[in-house]
MMTF fields as JSON, N, C-alpha, C and O atoms, coordinates in Angstrom:
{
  "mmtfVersion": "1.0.0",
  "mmtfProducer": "UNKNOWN",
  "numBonds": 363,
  "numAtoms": 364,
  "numGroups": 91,
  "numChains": 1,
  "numModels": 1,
  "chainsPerModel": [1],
  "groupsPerChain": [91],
  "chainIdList": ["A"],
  "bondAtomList": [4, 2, 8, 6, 12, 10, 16, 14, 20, 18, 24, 22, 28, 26, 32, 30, 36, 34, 40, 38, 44, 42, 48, 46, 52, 50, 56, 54, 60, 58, 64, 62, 68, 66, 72, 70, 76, 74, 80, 78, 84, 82, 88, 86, 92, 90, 96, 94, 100, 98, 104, 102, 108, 106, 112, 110, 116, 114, 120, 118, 124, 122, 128, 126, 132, 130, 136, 134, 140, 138, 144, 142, 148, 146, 152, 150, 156, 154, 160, 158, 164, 162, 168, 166, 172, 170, 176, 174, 180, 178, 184, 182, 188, 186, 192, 190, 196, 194, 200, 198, 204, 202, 208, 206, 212, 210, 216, 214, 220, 218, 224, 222, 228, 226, 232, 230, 236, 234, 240, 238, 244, 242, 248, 246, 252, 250, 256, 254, 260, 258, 264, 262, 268, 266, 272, 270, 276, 274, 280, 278, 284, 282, 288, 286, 292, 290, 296, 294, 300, 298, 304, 302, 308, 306, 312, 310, 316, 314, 320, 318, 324, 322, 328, 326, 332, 330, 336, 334, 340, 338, 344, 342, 348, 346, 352, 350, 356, 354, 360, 358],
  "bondOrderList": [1, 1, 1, 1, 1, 1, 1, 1, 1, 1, 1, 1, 1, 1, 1, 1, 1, 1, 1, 1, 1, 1, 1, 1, 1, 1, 1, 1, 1, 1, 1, 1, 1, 1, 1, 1, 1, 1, 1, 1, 1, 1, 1, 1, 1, 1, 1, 1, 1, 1, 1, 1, 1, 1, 1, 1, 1, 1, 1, 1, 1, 1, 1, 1, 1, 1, 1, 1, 1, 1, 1, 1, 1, 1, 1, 1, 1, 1, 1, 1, 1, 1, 1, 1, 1, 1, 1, 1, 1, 1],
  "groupList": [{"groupName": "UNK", "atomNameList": ["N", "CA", "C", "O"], "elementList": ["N", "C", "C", "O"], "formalChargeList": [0, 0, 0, 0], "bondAtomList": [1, 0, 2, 1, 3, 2], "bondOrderList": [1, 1, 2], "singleLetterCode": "X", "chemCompType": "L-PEPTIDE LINKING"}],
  "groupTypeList": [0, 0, 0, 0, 0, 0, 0, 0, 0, 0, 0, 0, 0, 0, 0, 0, 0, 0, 0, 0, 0, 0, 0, 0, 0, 0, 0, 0, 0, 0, 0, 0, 0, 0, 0, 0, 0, 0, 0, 0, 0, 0, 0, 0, 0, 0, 0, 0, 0, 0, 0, 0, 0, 0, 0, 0, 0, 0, 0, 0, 0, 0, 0, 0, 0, 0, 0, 0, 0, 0, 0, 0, 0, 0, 0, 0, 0, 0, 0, 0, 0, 0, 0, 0, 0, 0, 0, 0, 0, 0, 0],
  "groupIdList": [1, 2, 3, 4, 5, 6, 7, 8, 9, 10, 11, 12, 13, 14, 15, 16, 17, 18, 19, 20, 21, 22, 23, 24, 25, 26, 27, 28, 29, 30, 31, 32, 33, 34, 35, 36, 37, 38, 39, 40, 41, 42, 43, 44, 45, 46, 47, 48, 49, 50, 51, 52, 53, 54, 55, 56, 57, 58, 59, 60, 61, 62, 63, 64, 65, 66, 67, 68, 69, 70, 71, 72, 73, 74, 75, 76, 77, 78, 79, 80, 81, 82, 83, 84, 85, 86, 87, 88, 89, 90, 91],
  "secStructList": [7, 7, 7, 7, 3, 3, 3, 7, 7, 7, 7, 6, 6, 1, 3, 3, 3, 3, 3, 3, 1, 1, 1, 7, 3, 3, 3, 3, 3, 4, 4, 4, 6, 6, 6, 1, 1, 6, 6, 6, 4, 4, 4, 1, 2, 2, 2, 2, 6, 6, 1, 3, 3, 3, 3, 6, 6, 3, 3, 3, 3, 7, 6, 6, 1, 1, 7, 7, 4, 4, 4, 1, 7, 7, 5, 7, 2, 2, 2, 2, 2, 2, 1, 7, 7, 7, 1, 1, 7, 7, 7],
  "xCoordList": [1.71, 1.101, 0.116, -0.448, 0.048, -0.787, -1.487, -1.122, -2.751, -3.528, -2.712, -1.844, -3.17, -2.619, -3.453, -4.656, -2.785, -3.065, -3.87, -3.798, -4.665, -5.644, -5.489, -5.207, -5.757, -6.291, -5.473, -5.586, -5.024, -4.187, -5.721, -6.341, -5.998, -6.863, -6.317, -6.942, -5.319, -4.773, -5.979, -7.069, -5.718, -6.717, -5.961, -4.737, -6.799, -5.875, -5.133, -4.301, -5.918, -5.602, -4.075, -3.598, -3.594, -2.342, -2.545, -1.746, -3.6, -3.891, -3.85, -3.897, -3.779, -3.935, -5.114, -5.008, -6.252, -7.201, -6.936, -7.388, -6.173, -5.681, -6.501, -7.538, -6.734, -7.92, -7.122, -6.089, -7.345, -6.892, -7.546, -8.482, -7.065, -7.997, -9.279, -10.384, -8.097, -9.311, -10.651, -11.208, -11.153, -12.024, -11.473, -12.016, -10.231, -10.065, -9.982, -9.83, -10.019, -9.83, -9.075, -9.501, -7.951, -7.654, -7.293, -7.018, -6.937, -6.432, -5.027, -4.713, -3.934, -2.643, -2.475, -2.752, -1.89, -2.158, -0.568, 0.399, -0.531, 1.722, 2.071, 3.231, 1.172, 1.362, 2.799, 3.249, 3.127, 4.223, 5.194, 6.268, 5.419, 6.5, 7.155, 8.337, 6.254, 6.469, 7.472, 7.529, 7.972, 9.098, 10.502, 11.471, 10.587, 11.621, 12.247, 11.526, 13.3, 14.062, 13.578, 13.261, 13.592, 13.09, 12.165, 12.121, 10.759, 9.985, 9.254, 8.106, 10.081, 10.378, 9.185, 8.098, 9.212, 8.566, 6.768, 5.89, 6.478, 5.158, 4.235, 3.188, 5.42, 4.466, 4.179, 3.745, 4.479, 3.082, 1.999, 2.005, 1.031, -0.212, -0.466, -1.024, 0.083, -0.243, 1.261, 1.108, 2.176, 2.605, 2.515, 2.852, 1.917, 1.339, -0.067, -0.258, -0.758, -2.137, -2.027, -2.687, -0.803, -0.494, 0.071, -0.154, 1.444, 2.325, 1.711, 2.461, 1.166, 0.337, 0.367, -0.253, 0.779, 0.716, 0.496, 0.111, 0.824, 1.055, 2.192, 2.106, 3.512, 4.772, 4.939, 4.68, 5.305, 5.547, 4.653, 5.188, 3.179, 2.329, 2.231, 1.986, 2.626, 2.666, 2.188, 1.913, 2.0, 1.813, 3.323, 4.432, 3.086, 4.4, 3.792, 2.61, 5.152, 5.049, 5.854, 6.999, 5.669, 6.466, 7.663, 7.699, 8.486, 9.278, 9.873, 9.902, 10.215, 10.65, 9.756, 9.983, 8.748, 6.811, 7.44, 7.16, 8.315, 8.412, 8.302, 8.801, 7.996, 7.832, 8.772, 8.454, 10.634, 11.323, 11.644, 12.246, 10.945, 11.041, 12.292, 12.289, 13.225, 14.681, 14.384, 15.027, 13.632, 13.698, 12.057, 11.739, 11.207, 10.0, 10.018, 11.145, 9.101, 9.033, 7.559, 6.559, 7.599, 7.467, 7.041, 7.705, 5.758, 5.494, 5.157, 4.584, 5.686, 5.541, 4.346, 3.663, 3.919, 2.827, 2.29, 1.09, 3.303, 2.538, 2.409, 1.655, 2.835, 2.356, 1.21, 0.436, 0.84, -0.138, -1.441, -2.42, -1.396, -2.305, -2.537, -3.751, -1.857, -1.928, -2.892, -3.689, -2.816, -3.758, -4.952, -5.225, -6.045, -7.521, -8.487, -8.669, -8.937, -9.928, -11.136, -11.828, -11.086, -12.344, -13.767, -14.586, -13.772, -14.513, -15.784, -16.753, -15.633, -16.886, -17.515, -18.692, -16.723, -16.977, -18.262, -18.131, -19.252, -20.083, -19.724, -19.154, -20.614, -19.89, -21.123, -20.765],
  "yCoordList": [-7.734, -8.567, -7.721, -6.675, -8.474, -7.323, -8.213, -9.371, -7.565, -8.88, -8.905, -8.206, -9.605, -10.031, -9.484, -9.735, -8.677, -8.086, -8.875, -10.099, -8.343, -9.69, -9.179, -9.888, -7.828, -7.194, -5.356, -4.673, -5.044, -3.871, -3.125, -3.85, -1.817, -1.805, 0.198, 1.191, 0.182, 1.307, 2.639, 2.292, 3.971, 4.586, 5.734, 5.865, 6.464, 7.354, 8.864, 9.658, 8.823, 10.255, 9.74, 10.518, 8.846, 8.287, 7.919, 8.304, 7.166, 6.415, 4.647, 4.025, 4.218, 2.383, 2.372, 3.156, 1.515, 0.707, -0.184, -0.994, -0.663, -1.589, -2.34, -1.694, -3.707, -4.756, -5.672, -6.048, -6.073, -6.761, -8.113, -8.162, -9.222, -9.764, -10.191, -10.73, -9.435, -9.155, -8.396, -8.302, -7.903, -6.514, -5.402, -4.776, -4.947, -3.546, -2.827, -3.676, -1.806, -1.144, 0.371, 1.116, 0.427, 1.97, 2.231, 1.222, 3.663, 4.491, 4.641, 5.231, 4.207, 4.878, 5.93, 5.655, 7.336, 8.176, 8.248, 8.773, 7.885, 7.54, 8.741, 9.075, 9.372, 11.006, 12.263, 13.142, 11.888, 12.446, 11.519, 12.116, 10.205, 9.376, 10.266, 10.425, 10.565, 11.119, 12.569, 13.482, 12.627, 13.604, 12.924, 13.671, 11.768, 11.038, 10.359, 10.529, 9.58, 9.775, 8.166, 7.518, 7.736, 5.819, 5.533, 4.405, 6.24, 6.058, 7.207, 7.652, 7.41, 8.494, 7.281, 7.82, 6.382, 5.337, 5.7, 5.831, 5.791, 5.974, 7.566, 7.881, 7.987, 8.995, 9.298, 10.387, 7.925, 7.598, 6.712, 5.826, 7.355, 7.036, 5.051, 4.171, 4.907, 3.813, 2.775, 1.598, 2.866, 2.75, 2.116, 0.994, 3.246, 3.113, 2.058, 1.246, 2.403, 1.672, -0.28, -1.146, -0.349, -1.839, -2.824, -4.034, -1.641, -2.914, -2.577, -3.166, -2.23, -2.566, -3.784, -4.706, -3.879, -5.427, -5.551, -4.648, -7.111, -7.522, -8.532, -9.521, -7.956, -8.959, -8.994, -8.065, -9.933, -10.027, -9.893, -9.682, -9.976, -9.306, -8.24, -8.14, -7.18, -5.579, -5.373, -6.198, -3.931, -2.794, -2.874, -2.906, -2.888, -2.994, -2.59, -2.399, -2.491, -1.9, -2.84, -2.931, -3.432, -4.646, -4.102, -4.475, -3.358, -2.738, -3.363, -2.74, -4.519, -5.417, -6.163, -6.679, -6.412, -7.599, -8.583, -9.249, -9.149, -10.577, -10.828, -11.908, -10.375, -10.126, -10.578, -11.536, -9.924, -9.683, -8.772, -7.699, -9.644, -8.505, -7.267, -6.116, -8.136, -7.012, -6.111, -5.085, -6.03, -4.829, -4.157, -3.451, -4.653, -3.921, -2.799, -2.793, -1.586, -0.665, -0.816, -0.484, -1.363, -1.557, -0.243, 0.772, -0.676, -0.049, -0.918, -1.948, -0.371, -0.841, -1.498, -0.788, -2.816, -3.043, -2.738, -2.611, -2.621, -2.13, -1.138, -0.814, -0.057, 1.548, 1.536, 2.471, 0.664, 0.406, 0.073, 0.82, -0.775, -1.246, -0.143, -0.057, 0.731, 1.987, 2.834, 3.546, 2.753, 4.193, 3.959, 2.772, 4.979, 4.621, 3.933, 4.23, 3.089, 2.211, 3.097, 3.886, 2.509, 3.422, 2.824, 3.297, 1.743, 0.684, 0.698, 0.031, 1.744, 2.23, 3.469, 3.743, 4.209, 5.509, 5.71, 5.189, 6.453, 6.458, 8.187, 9.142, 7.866, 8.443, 10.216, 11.259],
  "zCoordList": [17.546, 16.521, 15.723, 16.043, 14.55, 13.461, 12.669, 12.466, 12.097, 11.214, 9.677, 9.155, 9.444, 8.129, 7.027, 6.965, 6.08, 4.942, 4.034, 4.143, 3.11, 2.548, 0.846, -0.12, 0.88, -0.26, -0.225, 0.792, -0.969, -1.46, -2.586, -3.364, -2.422, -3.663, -4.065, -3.69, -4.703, -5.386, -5.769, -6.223, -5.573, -5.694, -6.904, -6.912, -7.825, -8.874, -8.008, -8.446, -6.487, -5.878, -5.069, -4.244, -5.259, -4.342, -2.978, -2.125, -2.664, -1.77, -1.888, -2.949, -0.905, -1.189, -0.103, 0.841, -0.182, 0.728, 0.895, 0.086, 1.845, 2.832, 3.085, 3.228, 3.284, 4.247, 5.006, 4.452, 6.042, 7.254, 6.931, 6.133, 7.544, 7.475, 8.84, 8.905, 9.936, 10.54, 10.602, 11.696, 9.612, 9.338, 8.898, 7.988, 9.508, 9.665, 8.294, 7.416, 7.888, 6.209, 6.9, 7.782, 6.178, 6.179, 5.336, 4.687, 4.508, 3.629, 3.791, 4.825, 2.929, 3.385, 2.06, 0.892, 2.632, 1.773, 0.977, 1.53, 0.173, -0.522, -0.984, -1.224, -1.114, -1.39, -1.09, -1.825, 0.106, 0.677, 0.183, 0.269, -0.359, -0.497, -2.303, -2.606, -2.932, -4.283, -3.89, -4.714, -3.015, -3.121, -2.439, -2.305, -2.088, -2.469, -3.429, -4.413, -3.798, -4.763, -4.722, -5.719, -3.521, -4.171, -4.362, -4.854, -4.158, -4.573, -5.696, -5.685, -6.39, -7.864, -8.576, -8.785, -8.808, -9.947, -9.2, -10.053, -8.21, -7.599, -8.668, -9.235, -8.365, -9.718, -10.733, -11.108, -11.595, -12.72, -12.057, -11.202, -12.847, -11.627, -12.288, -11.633, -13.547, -14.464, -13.451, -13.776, -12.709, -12.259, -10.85, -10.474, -10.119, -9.033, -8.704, -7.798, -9.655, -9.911, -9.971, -9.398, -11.004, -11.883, -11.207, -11.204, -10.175, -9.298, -8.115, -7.336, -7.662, -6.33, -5.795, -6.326, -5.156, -4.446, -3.172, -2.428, -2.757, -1.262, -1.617, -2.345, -0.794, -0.866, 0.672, 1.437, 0.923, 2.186, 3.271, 4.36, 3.234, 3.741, 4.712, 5.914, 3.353, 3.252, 2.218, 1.346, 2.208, 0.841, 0.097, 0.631, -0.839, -1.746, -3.109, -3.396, -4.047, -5.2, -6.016, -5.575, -6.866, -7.925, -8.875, -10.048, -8.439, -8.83, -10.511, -11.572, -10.279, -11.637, -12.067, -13.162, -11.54, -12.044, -12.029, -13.026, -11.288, -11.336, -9.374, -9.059, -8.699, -7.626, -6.887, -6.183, -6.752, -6.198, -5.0, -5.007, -3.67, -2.627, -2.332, -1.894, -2.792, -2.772, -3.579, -3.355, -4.497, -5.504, -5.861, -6.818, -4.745, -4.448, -3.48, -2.986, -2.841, -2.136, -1.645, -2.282, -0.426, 0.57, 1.957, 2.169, 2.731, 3.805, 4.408, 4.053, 5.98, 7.202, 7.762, 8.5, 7.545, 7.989, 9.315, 9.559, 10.208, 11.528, 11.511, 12.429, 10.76, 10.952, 9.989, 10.194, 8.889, 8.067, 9.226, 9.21, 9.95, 10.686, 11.759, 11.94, 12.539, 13.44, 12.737, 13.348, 11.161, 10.69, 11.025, 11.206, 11.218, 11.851, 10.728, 9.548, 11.396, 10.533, 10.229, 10.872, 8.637, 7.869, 7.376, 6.588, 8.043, 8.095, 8.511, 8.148, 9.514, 10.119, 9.629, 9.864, 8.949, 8.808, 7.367, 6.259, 7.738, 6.728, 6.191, 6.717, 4.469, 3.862, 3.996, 3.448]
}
């Protein structure tokens, strides 16, 4: 079981800030996804930034803006929730 996603908040370096709604906050870094071929659309940053979403309660990307999960890109919420919480971490 995994908490439920609340808030997606897109960053310009190719990161997403994740929020749980149990507390937790992590960084997922999409960085490595920009040398695959399906997620080719992630590297305009005006792109990346706009369809940011939560479909399915996951990280997702609005591939068509009418928010068609078949044709959004999508990460694993439980490997989303595994990354270490940054919640605590001072800066």
């Amino acid at each position: 079981m995994y908490a439920e996603i609340v808030q997606v908040v897109p960053n310009p370096d190719h990161t997403v800030t994740v929020f749980f709604a149990d507390g937790k906050i992590v960084r997922y870094d999409a960085a490595h996804l920009l040398k695959l071929e399906v997620f080719k659309p992630l590297k305009d940053i005006d792109f990346f930034i706009n369809r940011c979403t939560i479909i399915n309660n996951t990280l997702s990307w609005d591939v068509t803006g009418n928010r068609d999960n078949t044709k959004s890109l999508d990460i694993d919420p439980l490997m989303l929730y595994s990354l270490p919480d940054i919640s605590t971490k001072t800066a």
